[in-house]
C-alpha positions as CSV (number, residue, x, y, z in Angstrom):
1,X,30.4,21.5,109.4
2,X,29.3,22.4,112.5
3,X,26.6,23.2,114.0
4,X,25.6,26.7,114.4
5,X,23.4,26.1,117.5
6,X,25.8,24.1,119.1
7,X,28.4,27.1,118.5
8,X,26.4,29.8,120.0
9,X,25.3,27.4,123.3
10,X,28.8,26.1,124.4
11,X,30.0,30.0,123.4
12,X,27.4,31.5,125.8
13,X,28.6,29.1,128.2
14,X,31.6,30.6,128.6
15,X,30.5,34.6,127.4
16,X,27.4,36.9,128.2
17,X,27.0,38.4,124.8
18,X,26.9,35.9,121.4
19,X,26.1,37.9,118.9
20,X,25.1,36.2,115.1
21,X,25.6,38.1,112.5
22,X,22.9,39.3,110.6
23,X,20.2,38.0,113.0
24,X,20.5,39.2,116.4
25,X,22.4,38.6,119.8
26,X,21.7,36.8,123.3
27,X,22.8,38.4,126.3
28,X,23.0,36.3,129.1
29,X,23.3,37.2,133.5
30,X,23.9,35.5,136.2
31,X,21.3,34.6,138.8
32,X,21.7,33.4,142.6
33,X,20.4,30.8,143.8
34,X,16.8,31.0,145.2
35,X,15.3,29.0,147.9
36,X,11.2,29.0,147.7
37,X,10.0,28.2,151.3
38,X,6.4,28.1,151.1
39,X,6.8,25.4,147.7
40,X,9.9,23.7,149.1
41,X,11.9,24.3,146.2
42,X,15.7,25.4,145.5
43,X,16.9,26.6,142.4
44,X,20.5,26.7,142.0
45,X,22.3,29.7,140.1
46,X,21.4,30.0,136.3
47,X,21.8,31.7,133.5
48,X,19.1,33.9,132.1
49,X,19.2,35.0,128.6
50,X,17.5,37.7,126.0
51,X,17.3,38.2,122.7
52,X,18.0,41.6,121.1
53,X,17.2,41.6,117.4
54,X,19.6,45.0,117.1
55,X,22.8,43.6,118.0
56,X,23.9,41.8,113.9
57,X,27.1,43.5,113.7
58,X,29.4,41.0,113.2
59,X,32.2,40.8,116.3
60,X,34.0,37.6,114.7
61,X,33.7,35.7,117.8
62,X,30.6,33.3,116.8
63,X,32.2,33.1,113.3
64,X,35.9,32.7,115.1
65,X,34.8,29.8,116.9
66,X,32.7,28.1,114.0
67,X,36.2,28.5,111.8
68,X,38.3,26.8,114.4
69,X,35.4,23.7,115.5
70,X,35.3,23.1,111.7
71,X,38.8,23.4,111.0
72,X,37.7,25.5,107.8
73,X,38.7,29.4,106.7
74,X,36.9,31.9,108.2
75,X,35.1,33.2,104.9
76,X,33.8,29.6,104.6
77,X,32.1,29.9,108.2
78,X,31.2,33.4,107.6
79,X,29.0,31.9,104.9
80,X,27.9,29.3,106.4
81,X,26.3,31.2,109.5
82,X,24.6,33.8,106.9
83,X,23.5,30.7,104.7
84,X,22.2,29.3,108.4
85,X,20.3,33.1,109.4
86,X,18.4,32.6,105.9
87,X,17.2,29.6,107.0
88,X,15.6,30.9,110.3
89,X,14.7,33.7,108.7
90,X,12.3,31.8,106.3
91,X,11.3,30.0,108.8
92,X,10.1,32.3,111.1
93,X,7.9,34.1,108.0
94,X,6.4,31.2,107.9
95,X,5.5,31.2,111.5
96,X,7.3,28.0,112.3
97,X,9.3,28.4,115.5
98,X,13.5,28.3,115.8
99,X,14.6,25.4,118.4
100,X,18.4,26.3,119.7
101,X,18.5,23.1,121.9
102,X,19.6,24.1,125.6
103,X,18.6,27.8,125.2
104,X,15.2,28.4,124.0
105,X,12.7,29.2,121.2
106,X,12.3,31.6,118.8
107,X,9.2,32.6,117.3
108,X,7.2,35.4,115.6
109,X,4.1,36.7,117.8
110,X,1.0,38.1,115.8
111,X,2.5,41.7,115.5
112,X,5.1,40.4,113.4
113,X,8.2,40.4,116.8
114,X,10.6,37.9,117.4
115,X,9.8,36.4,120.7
116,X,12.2,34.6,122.7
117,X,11.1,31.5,125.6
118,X,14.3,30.6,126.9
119,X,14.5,26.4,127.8
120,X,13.9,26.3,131.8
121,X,15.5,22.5,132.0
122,X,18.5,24.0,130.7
123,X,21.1,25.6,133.0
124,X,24.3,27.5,131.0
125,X,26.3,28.5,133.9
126,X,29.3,26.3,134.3
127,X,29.6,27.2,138.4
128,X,26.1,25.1,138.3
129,X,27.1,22.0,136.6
130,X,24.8,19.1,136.8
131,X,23.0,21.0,139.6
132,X,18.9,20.5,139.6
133,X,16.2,22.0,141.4
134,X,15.7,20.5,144.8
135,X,12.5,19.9,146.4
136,X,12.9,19.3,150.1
137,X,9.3,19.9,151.2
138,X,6.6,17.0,150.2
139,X,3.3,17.8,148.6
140,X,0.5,17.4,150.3
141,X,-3.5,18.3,150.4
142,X,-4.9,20.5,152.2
143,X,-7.0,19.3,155.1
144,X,-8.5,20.8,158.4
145,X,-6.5,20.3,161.7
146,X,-7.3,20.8,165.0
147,X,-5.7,23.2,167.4
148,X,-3.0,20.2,168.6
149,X,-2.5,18.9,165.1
150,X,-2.0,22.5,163.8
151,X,1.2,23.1,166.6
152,X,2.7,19.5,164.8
153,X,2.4,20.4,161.3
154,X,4.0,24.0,162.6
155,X,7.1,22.0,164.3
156,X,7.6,19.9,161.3
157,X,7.4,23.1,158.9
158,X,10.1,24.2,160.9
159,X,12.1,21.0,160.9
160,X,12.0,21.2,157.3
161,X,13.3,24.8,156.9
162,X,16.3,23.4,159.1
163,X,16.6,20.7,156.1
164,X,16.8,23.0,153.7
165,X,19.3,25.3,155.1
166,X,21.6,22.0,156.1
167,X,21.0,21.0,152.0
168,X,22.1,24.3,151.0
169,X,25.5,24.6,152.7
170,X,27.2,21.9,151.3
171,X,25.7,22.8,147.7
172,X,26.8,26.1,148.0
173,X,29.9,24.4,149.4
174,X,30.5,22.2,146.0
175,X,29.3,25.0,143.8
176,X,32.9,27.1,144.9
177,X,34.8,23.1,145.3
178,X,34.4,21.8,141.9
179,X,34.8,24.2,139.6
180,X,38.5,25.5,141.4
181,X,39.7,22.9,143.4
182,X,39.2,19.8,140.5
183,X,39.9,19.6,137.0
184,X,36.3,18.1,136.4
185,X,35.8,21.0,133.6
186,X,38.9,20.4,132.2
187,X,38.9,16.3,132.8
188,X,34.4,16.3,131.9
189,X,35.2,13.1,134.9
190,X,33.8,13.3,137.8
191,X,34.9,11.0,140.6
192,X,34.3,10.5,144.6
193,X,37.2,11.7,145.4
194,X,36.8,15.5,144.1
195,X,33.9,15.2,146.4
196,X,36.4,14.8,149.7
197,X,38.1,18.1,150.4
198,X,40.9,16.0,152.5
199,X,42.0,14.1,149.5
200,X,45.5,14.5,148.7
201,X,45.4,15.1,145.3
202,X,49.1,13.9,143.2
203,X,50.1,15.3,140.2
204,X,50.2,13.3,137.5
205,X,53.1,11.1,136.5
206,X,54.1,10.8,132.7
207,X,56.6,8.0,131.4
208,X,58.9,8.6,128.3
209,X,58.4,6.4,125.3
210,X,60.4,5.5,122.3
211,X,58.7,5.5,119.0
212,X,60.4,4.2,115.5
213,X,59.5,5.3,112.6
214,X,59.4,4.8,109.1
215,X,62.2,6.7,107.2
216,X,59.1,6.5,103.9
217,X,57.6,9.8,105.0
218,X,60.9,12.2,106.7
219,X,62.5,13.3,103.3
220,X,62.4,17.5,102.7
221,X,59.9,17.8,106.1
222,X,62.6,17.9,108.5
223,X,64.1,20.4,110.2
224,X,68.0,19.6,111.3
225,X,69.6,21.2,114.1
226,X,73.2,19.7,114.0
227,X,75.6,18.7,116.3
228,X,78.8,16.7,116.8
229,X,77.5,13.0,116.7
230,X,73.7,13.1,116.2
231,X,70.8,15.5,114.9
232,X,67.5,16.4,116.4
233,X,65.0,16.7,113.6
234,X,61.3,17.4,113.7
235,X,59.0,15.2,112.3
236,X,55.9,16.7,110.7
237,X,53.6,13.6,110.9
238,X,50.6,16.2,109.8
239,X,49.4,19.6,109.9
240,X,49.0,19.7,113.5
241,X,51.2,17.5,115.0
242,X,55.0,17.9,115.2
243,X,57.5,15.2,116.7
244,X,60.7,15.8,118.3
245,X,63.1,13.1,116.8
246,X,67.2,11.9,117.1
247,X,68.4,10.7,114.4
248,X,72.1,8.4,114.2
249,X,73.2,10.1,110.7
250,X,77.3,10.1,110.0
251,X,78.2,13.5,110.0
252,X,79.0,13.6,106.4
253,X,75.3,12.4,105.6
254,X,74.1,15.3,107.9
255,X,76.0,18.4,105.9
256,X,74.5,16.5,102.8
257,X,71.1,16.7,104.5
258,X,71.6,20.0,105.5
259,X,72.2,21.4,102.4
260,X,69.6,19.8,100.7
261,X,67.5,21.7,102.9
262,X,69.1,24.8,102.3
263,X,67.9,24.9,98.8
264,X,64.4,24.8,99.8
265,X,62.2,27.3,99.8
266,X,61.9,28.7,103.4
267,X,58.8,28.6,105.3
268,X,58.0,32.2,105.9
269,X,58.3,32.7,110.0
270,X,55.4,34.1,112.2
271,X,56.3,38.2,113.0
272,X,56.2,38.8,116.8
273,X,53.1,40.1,118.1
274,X,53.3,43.2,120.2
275,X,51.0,43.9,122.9
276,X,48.2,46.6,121.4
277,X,45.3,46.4,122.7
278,X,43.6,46.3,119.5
279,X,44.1,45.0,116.7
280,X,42.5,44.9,113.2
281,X,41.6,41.9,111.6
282,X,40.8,41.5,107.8
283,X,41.3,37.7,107.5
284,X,41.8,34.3,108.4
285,X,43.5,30.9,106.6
286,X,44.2,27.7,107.5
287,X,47.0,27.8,104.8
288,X,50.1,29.5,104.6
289,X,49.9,29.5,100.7
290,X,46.8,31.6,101.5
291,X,47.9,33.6,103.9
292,X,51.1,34.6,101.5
293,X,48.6,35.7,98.6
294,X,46.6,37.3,100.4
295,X,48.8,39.6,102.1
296,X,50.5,40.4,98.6
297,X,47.0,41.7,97.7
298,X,46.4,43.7,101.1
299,X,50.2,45.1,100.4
300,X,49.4,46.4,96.9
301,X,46.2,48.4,98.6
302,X,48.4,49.9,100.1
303,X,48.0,47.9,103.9
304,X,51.2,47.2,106.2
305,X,49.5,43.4,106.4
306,X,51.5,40.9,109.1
307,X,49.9,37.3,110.4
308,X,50.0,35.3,113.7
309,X,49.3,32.1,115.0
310,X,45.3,31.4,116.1
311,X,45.2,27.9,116.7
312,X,45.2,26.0,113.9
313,X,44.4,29.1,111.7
314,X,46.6,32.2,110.7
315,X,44.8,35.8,110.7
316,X,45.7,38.2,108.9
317,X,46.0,41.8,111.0
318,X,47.0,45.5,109.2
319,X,46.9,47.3,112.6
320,X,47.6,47.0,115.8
321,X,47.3,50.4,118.3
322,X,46.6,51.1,122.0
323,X,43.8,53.7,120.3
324,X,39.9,52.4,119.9
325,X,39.0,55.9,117.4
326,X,42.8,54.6,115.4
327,X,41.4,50.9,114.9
328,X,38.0,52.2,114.2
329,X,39.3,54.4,111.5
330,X,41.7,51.4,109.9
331,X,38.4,49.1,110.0
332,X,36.3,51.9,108.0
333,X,39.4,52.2,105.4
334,X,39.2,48.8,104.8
335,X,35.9,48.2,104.2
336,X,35.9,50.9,101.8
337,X,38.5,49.1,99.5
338,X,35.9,46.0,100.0
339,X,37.7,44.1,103.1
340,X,35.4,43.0,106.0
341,X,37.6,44.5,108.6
342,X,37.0,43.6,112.5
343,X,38.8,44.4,115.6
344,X,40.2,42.4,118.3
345,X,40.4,43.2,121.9
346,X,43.5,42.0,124.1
């Protein structure tokens, strides 16, 4: 499974509020980059995070994202996050502290308050990737000059501040280059050429292949489109990946195959989404089997239940509206006939 620290770190990475259910939520905001004169420091932008121990409604996106890492159902990571929270919680009774590598420490003070220390070698804003602090200012001890030694150390102080201001332009520079210009985010590479802002870059070049493959595994997972002389099939090597195929079949052998098909059962088809704004969520499965039952259950309750793609996962919605009060008011009659109803923001 994984890990529910991990989760909410590369989630806060890419949100300001991660909210865990049952526990509390970190809300995270930018800050700019800061250049200490007097110590010779300069801190690139960060991240800075608190800890609110009111936000544990759960908003599905922590759980969401734990589903789709683990390639599990969603009731499955919902318990594993509240089997996680029980853990911390025990935990912290016992005074021990709660280490969420890259963000921080949680711990219980004396008055019995969750305390948050957030990790200052840590730095959770992608525009500052890989950036440290930079000292550009040597330390030295203090010692008593004379007048004439005085104006030198003066002249060099300002030589230095000149340093530091030519350092910070091209950071500032490669802070706005990386992140738009390259795919390093995208790629996690980094090379010397998406350091030259000159560099030509090419798009990239992709050569056709032609696989074989065994006729063991195609039997009733195929999908025939015919035409005249051949077929183009899909090959269902697993769950997740589909391969376009063209198969040499006699035209006789492709009616036959054809109507072999046709006495299958049908895979039920995804409905078309429309564009609500929100939608409510009651569910989400990994299988269609699941997804079947469980919106036979949802129907006899009396809910108008459809399904779309998420991924790898299906979820299961029984309302989509333009209207925040109509969703709330769905999400309410849900929970009353014991589903654990969410909603989802386009």
């Amino acid at each position: 499974m994984y890990t529910l620290e991990t989760g909410i770190v590369e989630l806060l990475m890419k949100h300001n509020c991660v909210v865990v259910p049952g526990f509390g939520g970190f809300i995270g905001k930018k800050i700019p980059a800061k250049i200490d004169i007097s110590n010779g420091i300069l801190n690139p932008p960060s991240k800075q995070f608190l800890f609110n121990i009111n936000l544990i409604e759960n908003d599905g996106l922590l759980v969401h994202y734990i589903s789709a890492k683990s390639a599990t159902e969603y009731q499955n990571a919902e318990k594993f996050i509240s089997e996680s929270v029980h853990i911390w919680q025990k935990d912290l009774e016992k005074g021990k502290p709660v280490l969420i590598p890259k963000l921080g420490t949680l711990q219980k003070n004396v008055n019995g308050i969750i305390e948050f220390e957030q990790d200052k070698d840590a730095n959770l804003l992608l525009n500052s990737f890989g950036l440290k602090e930079l000292r550009f200012v040597p330390v030295v001890e203090e010692v008593e000059f004379t007048e004439e030694q005085s104006e030198k150390v003066v002249k060099k102080v300002n030589l230095w501040k000149y340093a530091a201001a030519a350092c910070f332009i091209p950071i500032a520079f490669y802070s706005f280059w990386l992140p738009t210009q390259t795919n390093v985010f995208q790629s996690k590479v980094i090379s010397m050429d998406d350091f030259n802002p000159f560099n030509e870059r090419k798009s990239a070049e992709y050569e056709s292949k032609d696989y074989q493959f065994s006729n063991t595994k195609i039997n009733n997972e195929l999908t025939i489109k015919s035409s005249e002389g051949d077929s183009i099939a899909n090959f269902i090597y697993d769950e997740r990946t589909t391969i376009p195929v063209r198969l040499n079949i006699k035209k006789k052998q492709l009616i036959e195959k054809s109507n072999n098909i046709n006495q299958l059962k049908p895979r039920p088809s995804l409905p078309i989404t429309n564009g609500a704004r929100f939608k409510v969520v009651v569910g989400c499965f990994s299988k269609m089997e699941n997804v079947e039952n469980f919106k036979a259950k949802l129907t006899r309750d009396g809910f108008d239940a459809t399904h779309e793609k998420f991924g790898t996962l299906f979820r299961i919605v029984i309302k989509s509206t333009d209207s925040m009060s109509v969703a709330s008011e769905m999400v309410d009659i849900s929970r009353q006939k014991g589903y654990k109803g969410w909603i989802l923001k386009k």
